[in-house]
SEFI-437603 format. One line per field, with one value per atom (N, C-alpha, C): residue in three letters; atom name; x, y, z. Coordinates in nm, 2 decimals, padded with zeros to 4 digits. Layout:
SEFI-437603
residuo: ALA, ...
atomo: CA, ...
c1: X, ...
c2: Y, ...
c3: Z, ...
//
This chain:
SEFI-437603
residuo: UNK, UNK, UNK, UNK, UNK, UNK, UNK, UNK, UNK, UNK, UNK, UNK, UNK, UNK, UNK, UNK, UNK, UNK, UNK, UNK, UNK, UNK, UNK, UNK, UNK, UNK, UNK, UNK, UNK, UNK, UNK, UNK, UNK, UNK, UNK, UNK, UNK, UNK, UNK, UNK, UNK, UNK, UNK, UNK, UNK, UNK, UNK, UNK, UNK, UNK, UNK, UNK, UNK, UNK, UNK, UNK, UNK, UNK, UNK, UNK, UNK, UNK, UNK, UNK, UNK, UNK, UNK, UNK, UNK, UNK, UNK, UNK, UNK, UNK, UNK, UNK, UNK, UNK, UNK, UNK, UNK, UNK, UNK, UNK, UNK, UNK, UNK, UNK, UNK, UNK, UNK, UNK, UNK, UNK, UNK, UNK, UNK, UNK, UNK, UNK, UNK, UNK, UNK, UNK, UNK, UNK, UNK, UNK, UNK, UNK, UNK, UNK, UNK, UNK, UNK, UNK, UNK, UNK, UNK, UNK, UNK, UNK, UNK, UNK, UNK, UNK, UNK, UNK, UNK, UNK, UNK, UNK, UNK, UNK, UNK, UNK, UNK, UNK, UNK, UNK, UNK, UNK, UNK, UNK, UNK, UNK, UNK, UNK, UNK, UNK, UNK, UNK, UNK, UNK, UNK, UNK, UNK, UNK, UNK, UNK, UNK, UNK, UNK, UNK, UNK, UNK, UNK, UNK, UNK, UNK, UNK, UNK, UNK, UNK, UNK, UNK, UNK, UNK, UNK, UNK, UNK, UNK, UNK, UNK, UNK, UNK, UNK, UNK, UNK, UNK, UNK, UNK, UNK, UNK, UNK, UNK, UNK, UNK, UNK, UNK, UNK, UNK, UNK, UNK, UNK, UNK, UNK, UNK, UNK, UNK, UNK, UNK, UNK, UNK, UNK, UNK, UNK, UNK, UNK, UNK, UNK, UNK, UNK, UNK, UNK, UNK, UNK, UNK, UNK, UNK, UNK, UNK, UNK, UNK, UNK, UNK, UNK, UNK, UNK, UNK, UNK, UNK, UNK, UNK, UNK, UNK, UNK, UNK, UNK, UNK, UNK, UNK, UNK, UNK, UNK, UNK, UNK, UNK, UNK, UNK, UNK, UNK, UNK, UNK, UNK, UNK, UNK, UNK, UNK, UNK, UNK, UNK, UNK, UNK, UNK, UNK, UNK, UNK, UNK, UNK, UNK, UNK, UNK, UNK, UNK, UNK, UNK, UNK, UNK, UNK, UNK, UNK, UNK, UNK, UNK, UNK, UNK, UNK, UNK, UNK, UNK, UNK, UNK, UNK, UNK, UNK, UNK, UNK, UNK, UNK, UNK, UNK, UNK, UNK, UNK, UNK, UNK, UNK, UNK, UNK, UNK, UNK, UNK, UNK, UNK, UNK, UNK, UNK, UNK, UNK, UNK, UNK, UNK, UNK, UNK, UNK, UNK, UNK, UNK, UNK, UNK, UNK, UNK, UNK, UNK, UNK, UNK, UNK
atomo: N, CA, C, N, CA, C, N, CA, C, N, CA, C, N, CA, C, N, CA, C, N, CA, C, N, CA, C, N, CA, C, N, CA, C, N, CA, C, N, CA, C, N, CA, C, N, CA, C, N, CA, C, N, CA, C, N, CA, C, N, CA, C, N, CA, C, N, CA, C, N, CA, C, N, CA, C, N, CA, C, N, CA, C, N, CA, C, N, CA, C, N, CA, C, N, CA, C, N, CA, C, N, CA, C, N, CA, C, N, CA, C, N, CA, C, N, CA, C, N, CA, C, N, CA, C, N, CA, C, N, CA, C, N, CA, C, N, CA, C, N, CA, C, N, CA, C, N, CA, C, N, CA, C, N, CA, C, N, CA, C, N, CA, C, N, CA, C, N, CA, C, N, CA, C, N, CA, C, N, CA, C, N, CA, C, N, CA, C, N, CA, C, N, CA, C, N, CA, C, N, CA, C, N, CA, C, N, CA, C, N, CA, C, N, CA, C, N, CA, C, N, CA, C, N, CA, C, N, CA, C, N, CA, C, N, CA, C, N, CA, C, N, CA, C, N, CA, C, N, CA, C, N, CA, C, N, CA, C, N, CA, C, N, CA, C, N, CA, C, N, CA, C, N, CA, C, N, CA, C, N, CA, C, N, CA, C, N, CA, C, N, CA, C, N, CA, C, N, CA, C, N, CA, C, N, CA, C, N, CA, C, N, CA, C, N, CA, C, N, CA, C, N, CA, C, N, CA, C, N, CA, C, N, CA, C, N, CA, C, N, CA, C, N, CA, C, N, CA, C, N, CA, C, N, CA, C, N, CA, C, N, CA, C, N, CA, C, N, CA, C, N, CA, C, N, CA, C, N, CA, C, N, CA, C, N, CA, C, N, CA, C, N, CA, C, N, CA, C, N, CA, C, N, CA, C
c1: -03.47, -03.39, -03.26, -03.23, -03.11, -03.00, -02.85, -02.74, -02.67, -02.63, -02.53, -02.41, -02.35, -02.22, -02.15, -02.12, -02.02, -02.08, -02.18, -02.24, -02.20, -02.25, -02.20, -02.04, -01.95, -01.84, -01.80, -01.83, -01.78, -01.85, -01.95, -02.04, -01.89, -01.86, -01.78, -01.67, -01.62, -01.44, -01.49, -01.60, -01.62, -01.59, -01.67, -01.64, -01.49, -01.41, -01.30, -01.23, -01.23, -01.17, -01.20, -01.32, -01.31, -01.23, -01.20, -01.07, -00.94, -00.90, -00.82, -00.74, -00.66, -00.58, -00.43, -00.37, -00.22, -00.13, -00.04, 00.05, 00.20, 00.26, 00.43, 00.47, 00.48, 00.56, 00.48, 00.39, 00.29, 00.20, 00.24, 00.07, -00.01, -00.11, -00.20, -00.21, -00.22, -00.18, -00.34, -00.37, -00.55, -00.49, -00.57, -00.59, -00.72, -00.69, -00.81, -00.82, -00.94, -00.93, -01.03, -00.96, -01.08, -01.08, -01.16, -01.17, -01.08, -01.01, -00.87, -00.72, -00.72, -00.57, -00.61, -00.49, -00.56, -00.40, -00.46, -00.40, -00.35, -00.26, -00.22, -00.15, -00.17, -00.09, -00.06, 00.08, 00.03, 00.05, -00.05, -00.09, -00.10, -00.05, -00.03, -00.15, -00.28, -00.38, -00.38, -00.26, -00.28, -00.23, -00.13, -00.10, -00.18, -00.23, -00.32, -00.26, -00.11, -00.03, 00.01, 00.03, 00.00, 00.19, 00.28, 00.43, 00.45, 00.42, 00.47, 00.35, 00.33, 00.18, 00.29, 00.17, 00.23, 00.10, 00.09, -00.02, 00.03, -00.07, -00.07, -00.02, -00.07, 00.01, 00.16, 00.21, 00.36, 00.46, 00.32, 00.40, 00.30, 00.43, 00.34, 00.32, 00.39, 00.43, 00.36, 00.27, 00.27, 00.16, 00.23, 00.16, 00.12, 00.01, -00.04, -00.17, -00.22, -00.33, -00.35, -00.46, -00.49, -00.45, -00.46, -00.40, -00.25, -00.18, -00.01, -00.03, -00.11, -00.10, -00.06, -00.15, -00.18, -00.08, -00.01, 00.10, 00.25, 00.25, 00.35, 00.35, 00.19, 00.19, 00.23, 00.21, 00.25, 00.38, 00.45, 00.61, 00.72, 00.62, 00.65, 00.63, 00.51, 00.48, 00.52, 00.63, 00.70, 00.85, 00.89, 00.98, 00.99, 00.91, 00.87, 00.88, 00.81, 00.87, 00.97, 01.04, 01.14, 01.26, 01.22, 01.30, 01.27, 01.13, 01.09, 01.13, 01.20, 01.18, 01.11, 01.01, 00.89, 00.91, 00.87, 00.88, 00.75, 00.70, 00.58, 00.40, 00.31, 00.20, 00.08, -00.03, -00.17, -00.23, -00.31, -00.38, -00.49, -00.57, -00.66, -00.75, -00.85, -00.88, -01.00, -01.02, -01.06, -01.24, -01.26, -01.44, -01.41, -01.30, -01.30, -01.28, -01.33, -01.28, -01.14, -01.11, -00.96, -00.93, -00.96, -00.95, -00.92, -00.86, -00.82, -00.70, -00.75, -00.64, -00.62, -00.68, -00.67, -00.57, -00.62, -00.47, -00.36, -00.40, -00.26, -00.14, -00.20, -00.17, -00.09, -00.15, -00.10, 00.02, -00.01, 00.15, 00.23, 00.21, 00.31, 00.41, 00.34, 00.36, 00.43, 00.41, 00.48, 00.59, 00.59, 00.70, 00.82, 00.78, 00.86, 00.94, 00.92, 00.95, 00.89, 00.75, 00.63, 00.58, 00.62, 00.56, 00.40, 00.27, 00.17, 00.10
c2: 01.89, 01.89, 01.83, 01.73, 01.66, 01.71, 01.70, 01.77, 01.64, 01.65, 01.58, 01.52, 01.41, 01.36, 01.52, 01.56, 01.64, 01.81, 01.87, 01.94, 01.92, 01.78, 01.80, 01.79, 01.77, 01.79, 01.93, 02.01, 02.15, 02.21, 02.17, 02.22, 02.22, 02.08, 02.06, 02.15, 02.11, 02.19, 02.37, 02.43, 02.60, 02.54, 02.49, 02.48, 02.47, 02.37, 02.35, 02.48, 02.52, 02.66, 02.79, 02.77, 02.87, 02.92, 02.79, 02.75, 02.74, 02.68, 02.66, 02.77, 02.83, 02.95, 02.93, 02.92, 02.90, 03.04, 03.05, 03.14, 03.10, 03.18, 03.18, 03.08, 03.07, 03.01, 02.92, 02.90, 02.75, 02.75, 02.70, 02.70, 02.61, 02.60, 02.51, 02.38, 02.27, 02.16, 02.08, 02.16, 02.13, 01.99, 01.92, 01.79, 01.75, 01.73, 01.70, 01.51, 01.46, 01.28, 01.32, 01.24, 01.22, 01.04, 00.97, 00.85, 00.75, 00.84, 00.76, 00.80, 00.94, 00.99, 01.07, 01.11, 01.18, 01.35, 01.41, 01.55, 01.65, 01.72, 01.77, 01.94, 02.02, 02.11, 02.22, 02.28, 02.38, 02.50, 02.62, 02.65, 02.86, 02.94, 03.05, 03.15, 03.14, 03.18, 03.34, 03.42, 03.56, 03.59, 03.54, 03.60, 03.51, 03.41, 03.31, 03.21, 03.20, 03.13, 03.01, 02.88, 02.74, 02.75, 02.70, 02.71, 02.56, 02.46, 02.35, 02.25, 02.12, 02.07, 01.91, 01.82, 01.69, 01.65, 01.55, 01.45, 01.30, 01.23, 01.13, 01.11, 01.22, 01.18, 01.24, 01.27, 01.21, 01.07, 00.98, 00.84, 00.78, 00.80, 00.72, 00.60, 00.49, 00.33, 00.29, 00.35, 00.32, 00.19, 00.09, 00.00, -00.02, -00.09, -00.11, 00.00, -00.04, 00.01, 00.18, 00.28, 00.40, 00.44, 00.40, 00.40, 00.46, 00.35, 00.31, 00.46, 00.45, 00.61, 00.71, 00.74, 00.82, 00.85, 00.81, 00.78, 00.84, 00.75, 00.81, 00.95, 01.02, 01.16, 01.27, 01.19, 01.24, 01.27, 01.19, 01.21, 01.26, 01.26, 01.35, 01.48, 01.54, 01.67, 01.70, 01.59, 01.67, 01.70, 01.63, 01.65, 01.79, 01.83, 01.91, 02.05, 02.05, 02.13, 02.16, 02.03, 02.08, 02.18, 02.13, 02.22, 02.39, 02.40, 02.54, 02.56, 02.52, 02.55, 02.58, 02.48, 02.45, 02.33, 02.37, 02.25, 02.26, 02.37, 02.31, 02.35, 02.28, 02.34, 02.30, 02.34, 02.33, 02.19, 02.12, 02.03, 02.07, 02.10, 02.06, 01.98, 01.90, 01.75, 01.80, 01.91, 01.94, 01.89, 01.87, 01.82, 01.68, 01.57, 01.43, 01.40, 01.28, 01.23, 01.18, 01.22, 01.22, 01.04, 00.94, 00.83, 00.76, 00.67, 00.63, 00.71, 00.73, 00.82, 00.91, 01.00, 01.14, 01.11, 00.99, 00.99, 00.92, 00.84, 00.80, 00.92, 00.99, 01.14, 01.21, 01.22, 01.28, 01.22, 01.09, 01.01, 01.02, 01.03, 01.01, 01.14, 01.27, 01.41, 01.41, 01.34, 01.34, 01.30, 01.15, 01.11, 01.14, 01.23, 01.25, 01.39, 01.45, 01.57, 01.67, 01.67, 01.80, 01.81, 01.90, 01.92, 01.93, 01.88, 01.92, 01.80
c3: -00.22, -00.34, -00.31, -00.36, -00.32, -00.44, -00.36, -00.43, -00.54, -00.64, -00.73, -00.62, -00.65, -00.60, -00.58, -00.73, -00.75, -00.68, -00.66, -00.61, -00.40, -00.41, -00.25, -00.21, -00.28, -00.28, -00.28, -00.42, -00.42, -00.27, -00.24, -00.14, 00.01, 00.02, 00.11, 00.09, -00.03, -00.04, -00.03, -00.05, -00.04, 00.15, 00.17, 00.36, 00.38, 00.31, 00.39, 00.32, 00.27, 00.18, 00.27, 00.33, 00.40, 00.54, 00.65, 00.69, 00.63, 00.54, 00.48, 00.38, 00.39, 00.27, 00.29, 00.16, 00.14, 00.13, 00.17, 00.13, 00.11, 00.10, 00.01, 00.10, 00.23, 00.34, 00.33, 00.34, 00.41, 00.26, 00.16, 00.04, 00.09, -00.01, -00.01, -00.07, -00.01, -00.08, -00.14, -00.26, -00.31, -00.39, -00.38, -00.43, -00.51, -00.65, -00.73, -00.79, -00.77, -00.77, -00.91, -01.02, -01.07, -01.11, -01.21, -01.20, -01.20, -01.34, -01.38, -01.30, -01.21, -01.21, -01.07, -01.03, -00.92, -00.97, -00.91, -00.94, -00.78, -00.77, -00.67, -00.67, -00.64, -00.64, -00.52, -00.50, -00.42, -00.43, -00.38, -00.45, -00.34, -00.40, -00.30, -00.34, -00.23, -00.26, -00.24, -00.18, -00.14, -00.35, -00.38, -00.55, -00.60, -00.60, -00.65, -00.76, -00.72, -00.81, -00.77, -00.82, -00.84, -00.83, -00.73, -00.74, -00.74, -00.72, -00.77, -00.79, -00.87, -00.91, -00.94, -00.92, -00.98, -01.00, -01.11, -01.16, -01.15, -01.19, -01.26, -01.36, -01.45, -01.64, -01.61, -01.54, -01.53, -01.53, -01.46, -01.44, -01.51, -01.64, -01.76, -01.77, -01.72, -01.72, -01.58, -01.54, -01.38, -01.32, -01.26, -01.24, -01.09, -01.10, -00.93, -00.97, -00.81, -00.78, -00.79, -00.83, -00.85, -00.67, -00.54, -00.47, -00.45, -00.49, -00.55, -00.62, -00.67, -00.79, -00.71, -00.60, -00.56, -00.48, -00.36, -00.33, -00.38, -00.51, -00.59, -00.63, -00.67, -00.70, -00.57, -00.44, -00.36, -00.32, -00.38, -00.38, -00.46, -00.59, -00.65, -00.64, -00.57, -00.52, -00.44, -00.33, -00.25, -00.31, -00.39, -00.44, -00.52, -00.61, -00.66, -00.58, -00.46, -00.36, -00.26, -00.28, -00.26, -00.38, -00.44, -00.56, -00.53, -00.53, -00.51, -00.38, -00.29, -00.15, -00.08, -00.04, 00.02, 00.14, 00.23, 00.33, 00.44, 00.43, 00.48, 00.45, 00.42, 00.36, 00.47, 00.40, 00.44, 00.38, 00.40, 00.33, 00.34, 00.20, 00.16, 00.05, 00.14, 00.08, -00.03, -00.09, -00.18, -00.18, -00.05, -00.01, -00.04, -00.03, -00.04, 00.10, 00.18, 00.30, 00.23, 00.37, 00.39, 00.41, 00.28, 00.33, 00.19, 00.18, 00.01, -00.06, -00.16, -00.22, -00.22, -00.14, -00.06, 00.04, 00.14, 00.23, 00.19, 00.06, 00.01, -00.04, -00.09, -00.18, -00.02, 00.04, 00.18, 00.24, 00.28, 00.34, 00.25, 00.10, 00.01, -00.02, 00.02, 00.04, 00.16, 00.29, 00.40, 00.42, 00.35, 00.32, 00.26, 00.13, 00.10, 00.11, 00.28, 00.34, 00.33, 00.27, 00.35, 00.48, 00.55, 00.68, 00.67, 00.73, 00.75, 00.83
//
């Protein structure tokens, strides 16, 4: 019985979830890709509350590659936590290899002063 795309993904991300848990000090940095936009947030799994988030439909004029996108959403989600006072998190790649815009999303988060 073979799994959906989207089936072996969730399959993956319950794996990396089970490793992976955010809290106040360190959240979780879950990352959602979908075709058009990529999505990011982090996220304090002991209260289960989402303390700073960036997207895509923020950068409304945004040109260059979904890449480029991705990147950018990453710098804005670090920025974002900085505001909340946040400087260092967890990554998780949400069952995506860590390669494309998953790691663009990440250097762009590192860059712009998230520890992880």
């Amino acid at each position: 019985m073979s799994m959906s795309v989207r089936e072996a993904r969730l399959r993956r991300h319950r794996r990396v979830r089970g490793k992976v848990s955010g809290t106040v000090e360190r959240p979780r940095l879950a990352v959602f890709r979908s075709n058009r936009g990529i999505f990011a947030q982090l996220v304090d799994d002991e209260a289960g509350r989402t303390l700073a988030s960036a997207s895509w439909l923020a950068q409304r004029s945004f040109k260059g590659t979904k890449t480029e996108q991705a990147a950018a959403v990453g710098k804005a989600l670090a920025a974002e936590a900085k505001k909340a006072g946040i400087e260092t998190c967890v990554f998780d790649r949400g069952g995506y290899l860590y390669h494309g815009r998953v790691k663009a999303l990440a250097e762009g988060a590192r860059e712009g002063g998230l520890r992880f």
